[in-house]
C-alpha positions, 0 to 999 in steps of 0.5 A: 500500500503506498504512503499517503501525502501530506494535505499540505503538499496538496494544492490548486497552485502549480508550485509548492513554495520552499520547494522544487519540482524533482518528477512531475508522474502526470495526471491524477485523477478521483471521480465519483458518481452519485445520487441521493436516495428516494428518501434523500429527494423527499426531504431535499425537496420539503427543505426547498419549500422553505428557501436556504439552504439545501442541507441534504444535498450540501452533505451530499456533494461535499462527502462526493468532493471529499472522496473524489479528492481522496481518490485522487490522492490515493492515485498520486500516493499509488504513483510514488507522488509526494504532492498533486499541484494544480488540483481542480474540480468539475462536476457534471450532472450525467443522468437525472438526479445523477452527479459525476464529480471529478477532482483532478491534478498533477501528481509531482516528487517534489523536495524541499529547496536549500536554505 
């Protein structure tokens, strides 16, 4: 099993300051697909008929996002990367109530710069 990467050596940006890029592995990838249960809908839908905020479906694509993100991790670790740069998300919706949410970078070998 590969090691896991410091969240601080995750980022949007495309460098890590104090360090340099030794190997830039390549794309990185997490996606999830998801849907909320019947259930998960009824009561989505009665929170909508007071306005606000939709909990049931905030919780459901923040926890789509964190697994995406952990995914993605997992595939830079697995690769030998000790930091992913220029991480994104997208999210389409591929069916009826049906959500896709990718979380995507480069998976880098980066060290720390002297002095």
């Amino acid at each position: 099993m590969a090691a896991m990467i410091d969240p601080t050596m995750v980022t949007t940006a495309f460098e890590l300051p104090g360090h340099r890029v030794v190997r830039n592995l390549g794309l990185v990838r997490g996606i999830v697909v998801r849907s909320r249960s019947i259930f998960g809908n009824i009561g989505a839908a009665i929170q909508t008929l007071f306005g606000g905020n939709i909990s049931l479906y905030t919780e459901l694509c923040e926890k789509a996002r964190a697994d995406a993100y952990r995914l993605m991790v997992r595939h830079a670790a697995e690769m030998g990367a000790n930091a992913v740069l220029g991480v994104r998300y997208d999210a389409n919706e591929v069916a009826s109530a049906v959500t896709e949410v990718l979380a995507y970078g480069t998976a880098a070998v980066v060290e720390a710069k002297p002095g």
